[in-house]
N, C-alpha and C positions, 0 to 999 in steps of 0.2 A: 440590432439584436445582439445581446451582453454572448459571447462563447465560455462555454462549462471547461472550466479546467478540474479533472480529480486531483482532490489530496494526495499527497505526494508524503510516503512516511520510509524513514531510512533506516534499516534493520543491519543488525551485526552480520560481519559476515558470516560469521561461523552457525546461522541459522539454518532450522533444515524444514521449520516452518511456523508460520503465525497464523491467529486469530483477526476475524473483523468484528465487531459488531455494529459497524456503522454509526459509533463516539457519538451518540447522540442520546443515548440513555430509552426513556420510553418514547421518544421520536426514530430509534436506530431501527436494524433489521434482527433477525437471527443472527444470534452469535455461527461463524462457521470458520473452519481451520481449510487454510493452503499450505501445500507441501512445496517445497522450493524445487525440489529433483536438481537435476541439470541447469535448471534455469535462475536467473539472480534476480529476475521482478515474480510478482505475482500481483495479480489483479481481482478487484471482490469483485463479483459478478453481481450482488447487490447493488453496491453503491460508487463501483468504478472507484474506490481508491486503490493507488498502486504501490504496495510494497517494493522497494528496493535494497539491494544489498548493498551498504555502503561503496564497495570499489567498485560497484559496477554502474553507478548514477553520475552522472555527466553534473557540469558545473553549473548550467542552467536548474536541474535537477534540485542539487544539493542547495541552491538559493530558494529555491519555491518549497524545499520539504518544510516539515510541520515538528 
């Protein structure tokens, strides 16, 4: 059985928040906005991809982003 990894996408740091719309046009989801707050990921509750803040994504990370 194949394991689901989510997309992995690398955001400025200086963000304070992004959009998803699950990049797949009229296959996506609702368009919906995450606030970064305190924290440097954010994840769509949609479609499980995980926004990261550049300095804070590990080297594995930064190989698999998109």
């Amino acid at each position: 059985m194949a394991s689901y990894e989510p997309e992995i996408i690398l955001v400025e740091n200086k963000a304070d928040e992004i959009s998803c719309d699950g990049g797949n046009k009229t296959l996506g989801h609702p368009e919906v906005w995450y606030k970064f707050g305190d924290n440097d990921r954010a994840e769509c509750m949609y479609c499980d991809r995980l926004f990261i803040k550049k300095r804070a994504a590990s080297a594995a990370e930064k190989k698999k982003a998109a």
